[in-house]
C-alpha positions as CSV (number, residue, x, y, z in Angstrom):
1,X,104.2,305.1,43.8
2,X,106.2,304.9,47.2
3,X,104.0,307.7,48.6
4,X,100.9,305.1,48.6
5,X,102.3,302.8,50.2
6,X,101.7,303.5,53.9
7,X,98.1,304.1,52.6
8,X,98.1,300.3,51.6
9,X,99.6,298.6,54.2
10,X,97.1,300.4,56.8
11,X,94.2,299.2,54.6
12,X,95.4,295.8,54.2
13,X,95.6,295.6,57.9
14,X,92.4,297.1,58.6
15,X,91.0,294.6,55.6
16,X,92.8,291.9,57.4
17,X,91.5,292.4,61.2
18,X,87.8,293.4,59.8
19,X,88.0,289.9,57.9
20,X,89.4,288.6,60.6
21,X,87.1,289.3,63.3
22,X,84.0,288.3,61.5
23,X,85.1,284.8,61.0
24,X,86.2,284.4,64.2
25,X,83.2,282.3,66.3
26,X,81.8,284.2,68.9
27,X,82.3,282.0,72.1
28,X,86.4,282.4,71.3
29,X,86.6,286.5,71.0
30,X,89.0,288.0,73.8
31,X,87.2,291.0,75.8
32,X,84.1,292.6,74.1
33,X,81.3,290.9,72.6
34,X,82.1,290.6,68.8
35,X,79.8,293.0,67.5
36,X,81.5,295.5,69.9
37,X,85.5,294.8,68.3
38,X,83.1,295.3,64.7
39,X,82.8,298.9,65.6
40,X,86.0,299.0,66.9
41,X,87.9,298.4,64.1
42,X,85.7,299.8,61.3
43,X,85.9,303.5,63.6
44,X,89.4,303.4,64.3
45,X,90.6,301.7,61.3
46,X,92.5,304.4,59.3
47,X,94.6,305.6,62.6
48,X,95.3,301.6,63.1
49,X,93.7,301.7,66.7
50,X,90.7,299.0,66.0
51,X,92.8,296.8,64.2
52,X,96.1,296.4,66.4
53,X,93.7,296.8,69.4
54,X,91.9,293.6,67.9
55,X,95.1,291.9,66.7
56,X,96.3,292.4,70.4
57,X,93.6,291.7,73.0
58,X,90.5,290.5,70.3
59,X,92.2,287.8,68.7
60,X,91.7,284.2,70.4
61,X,95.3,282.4,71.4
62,X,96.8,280.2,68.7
63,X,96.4,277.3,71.4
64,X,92.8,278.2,71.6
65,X,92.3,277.8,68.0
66,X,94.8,275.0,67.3
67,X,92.8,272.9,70.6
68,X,89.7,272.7,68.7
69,X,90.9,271.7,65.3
70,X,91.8,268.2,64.5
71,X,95.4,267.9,62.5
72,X,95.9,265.9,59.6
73,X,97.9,262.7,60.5
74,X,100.4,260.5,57.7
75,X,97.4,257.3,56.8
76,X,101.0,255.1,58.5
77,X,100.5,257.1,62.2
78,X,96.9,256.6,62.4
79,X,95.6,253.9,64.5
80,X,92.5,253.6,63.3
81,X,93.6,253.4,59.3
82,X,95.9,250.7,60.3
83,X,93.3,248.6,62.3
84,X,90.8,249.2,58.8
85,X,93.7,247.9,56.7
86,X,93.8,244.8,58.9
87,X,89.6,244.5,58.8
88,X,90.1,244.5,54.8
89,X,93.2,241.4,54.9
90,X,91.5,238.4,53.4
91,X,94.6,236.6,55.1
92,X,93.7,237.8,58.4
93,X,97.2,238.2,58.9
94,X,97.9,234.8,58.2
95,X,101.1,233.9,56.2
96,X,99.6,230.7,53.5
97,X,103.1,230.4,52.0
98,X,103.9,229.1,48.6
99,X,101.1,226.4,47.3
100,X,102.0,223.8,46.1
């Protein structure tokens, strides 16, 4: 069983940076056109060339892909669910007191 195991982890990886590469949007791909690092790493796959080669200078930065995404923010950091909260108040912020 140990004697596949190389065999595996190179077709994981080449699964990986195949999988990779075609979700990646075209306008953030590193070097070659997409279709190009395609070729690349479905030729030179099983001697780990396409992938690494994609994984290395393919790949777009993780500050490229993190600039574009919006994070999730806690609903008690965000401005703009605070300011709804106070649109909903029936108060308007107003403390009535005890009626009497």
């Amino acid at each position: 069983m140990l004697r596949y195991l190389p065999f595996l982890l190179i077709l994981a990886l080449w699964i990986y940076a195949f999988i990779d590469c075609l979700n990646t949007p075209e306008n953030e791909v590193r070097g070659l056109p997409k279709l190009a690092w395609v070729f690349i790493i479905l030729l030179f796959g099983e001697v780990l060339v396409g992938p690494v080669a994609w994984l290395v200078a393919g790949r777009p930065k993780a500050a490229a892909r993190a600039a574009g995404e919006r994070r999730w923010v806690a609903p008690d950091d965000n401005p703009e669910f605070l300011r709804s909260l106070k649109k909903d108040d029936p108060d308007d912020g107003k403390d009535a007191g005890p009626q009497r």
